[in-house]
C-alpha positions in Angstrom: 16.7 -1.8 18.8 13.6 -1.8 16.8 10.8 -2.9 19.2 9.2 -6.3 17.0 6.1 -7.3 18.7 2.9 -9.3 18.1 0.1 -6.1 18.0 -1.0 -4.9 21.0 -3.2 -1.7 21.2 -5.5 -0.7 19.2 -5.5 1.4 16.1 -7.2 5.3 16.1 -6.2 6.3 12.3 -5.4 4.2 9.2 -3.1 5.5 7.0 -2.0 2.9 4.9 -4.1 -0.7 4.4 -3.0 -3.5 1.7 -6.1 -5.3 1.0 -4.9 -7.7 -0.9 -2.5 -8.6 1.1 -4.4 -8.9 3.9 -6.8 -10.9 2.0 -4.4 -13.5 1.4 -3.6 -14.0 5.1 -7.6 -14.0 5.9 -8.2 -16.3 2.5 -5.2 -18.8 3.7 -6.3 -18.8 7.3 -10.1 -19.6 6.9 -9.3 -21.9 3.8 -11.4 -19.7 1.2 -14.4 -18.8 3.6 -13.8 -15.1 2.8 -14.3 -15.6 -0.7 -17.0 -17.1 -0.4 -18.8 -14.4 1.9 -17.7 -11.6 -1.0 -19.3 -13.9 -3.7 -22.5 -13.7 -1.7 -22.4 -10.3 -0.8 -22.0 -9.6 -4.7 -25.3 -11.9 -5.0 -27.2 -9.5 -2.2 -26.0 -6.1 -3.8 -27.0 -7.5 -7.3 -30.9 -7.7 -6.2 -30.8 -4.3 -4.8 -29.0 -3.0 -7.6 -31.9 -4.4 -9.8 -35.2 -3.5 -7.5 -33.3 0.3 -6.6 -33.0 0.6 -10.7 -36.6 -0.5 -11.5 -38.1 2.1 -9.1 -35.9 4.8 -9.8 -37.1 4.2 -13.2 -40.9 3.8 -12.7 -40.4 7.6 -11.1 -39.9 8.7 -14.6 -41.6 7.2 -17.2 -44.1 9.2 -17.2 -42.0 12.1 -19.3 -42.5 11.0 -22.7 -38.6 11.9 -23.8 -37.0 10.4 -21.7 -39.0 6.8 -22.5 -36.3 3.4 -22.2 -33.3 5.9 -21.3 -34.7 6.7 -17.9 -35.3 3.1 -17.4 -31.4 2.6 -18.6 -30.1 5.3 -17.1 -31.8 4.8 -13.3 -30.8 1.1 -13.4 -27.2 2.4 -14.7 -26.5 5.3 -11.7 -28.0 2.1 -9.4 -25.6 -0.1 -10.3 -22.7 1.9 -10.2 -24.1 2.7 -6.4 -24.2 -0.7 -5.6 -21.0 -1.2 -6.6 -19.4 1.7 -4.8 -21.3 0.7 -1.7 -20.1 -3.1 -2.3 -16.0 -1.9 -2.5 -16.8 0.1 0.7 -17.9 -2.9 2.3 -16.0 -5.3 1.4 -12.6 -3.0 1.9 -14.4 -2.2 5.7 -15.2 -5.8 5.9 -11.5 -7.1 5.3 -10.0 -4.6 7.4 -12.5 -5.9 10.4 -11.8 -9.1 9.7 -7.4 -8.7 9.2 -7.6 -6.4 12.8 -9.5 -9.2 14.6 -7.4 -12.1 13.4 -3.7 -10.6 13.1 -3.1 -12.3 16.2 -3.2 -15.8 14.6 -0.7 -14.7 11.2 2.0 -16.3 11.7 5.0 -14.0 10.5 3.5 -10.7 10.7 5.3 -8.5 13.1 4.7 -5.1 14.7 7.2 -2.7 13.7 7.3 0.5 15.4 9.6 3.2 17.2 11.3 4.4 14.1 11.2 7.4 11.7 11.1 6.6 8.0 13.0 8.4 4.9 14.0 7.9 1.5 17.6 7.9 0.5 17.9 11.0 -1.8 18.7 8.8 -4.8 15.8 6.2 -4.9 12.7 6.1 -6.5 10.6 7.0 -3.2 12.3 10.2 -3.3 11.3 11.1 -6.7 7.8 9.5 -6.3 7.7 11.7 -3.4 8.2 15.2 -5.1 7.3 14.6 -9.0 3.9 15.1 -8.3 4.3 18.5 -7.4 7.7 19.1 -10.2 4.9 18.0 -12.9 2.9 21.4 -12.3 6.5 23.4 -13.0 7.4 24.5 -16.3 10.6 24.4 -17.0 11.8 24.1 -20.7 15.3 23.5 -20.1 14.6 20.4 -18.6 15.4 17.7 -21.2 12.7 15.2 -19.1 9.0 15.4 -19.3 8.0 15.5 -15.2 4.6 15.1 -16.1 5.5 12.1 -17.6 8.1 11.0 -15.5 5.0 10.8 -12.9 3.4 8.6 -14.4 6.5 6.4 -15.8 7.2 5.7 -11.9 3.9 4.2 -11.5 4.1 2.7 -14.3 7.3 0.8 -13.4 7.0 0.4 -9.6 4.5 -1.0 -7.3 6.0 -0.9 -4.5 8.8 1.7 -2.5 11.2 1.2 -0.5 11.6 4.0 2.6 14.4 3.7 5.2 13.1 2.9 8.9 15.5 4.3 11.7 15.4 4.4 15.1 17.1 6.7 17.4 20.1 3.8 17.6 21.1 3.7 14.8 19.0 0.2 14.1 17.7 0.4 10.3 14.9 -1.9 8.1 13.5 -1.5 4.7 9.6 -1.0 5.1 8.3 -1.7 1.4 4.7 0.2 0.9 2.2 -0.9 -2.3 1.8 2.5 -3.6 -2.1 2.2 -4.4 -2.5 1.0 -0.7 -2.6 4.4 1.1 -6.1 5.5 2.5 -7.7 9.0 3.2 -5.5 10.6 0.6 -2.0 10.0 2.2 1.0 9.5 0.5 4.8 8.1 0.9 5.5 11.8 1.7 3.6 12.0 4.7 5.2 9.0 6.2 7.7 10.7 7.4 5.7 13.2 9.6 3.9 10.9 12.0 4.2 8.5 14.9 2.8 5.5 13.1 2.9 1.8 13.7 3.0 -0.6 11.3 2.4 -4.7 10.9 4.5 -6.0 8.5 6.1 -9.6 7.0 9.9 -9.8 6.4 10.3 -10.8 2.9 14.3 -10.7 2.5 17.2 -8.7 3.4 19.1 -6.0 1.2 21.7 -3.2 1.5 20.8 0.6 1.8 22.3 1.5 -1.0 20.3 -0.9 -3.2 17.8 1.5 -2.8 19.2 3.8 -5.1 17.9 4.1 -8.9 21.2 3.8 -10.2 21.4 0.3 -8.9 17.5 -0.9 -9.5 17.9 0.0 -13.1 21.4 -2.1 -13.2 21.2 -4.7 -10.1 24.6 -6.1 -10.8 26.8 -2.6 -10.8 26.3 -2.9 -6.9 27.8 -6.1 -6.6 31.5 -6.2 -6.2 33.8 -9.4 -5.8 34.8 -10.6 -2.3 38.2 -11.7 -1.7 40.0 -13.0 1.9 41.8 -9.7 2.1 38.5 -7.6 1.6 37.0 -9.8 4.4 39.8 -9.6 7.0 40.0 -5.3 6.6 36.3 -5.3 6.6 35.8 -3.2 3.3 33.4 -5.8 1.7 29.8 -5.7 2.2 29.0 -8.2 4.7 26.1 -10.1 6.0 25.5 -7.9 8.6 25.5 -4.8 6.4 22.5 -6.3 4.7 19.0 -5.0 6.3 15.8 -6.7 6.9 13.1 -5.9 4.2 9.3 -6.2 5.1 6.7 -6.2 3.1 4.1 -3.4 4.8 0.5 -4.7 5.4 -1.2 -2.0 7.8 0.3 1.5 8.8 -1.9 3.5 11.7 -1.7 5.7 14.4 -1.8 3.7 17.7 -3.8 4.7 20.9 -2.0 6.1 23.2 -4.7 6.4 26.5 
């Protein structure tokens, strides 16, 4: 069965983190306090944007073309500093704060001793592999890859992959697609021992996952009669798998 357990050890890699997410359990739990820290931490990062830009500036203004500009300019690379230091801290500061208080979520589960795929036929599996089909040229091909690419991200948010343990036991693990840190992707998923905390949002059937039957929900779903019931050959309830909305994936320590 597929070990699901309140988190244990600790993490040595992220690979995957949904902030927002995350920020919604912290936000719900501490009834708005973490909002109220980012606001002032905006407030702090302001004032150093402003005194970093005015001295930047002053180093300047002594090159007569260059005049308001360098003022502008200074304050202008300044800001965009602060503000790149601010996401930083803020993402580093919510990912503190989720690790040390995942304990208290109620709902969020460890999931872990599993492999994960995507089903040949479902949008993961073409996320997956149109990156790298956009840099073919192949003018046969009635579809623009390039554009397909970008039509995926576009459309979807977040994708499905097929969790399997060496049972046989099988869950849904949904990932938000702009969640992934240090330049990992879906594809590389699939090649490591990772652990994952995640919320069960519903339950659906394996082959849901396919394109075919996202694009048209209601071609997968076939009447059920007493006879189909009694020979087994409808879908069941037990057919349909557990679908869990990923929140952090990581490599666990293992001393």
């Amino acid at each position: 069965m597929i070990d699901k357990s309140k988190i244990s050890a600790p993490l040595v890699k992220v690979v995957y983190f949904d902030e927002e997410s995350a920020s919604d359990l912290l936000d719900i739990t501490a009834g708005g306090k973490e909002t109220s820290s980012k606001e002032s931490a905006r407030e702090r990062t302001a004032e150093v944007e402003a005194k970093a830009g005015a001295k930047a500036a002053a180093k300047f203004n002594w090159l007569p073309f260059f005049g308001g500009s360098a003022e502008a300019g200074a304050a202008a690379s300044a800001t965009a500093l602060g503000r790149s230091i601010l996401n930083k801290t803020l993402s580093n500061t919510i990912l503190t704060d989720y690790l040390g208080k995942v304990h208290e979520f109620q709902g969020v589960e460890r999931l872990e001793n599993f492999t994960l795929s995507a089903p040949s036929d479902s949008a993961a599996y073409m996320k997956m592999f149109t990156p790298y089909l956009a840099m073919l040229k192949i003018d046969e091909l009635p579809v623009n890859l390039a554009e397909l690419d970008k039509a995926l991200l576009s459309a979807k948010g977040y994708y499905e992959l097929l969790g399997q343990t060496p049972d046989g036991s099988k869950l849904v693990l949904r990932f938000n697609i702009e969640a992934f840190r240090n330049n990992y992707g879906l594809v590389d998923l699939g090649r490591m021992k990772l652990v994952f905390d995640g919320v069960r949002v519903g339950k659906a059937s394996e082959r849901s996952l396919a394109m075919s039957a996202e694009m048209n929900p209601n071609s997968s779903v076939t009447p059920v009669d007493a006879l189909a019931i009694v020979d087994g050959s409808s879908e069941a309830a037990s057919d349909l798998l557990d679908v869990y909305d990923v929140i952090l994936a990581g490599v666990e320590y293992a001393g």
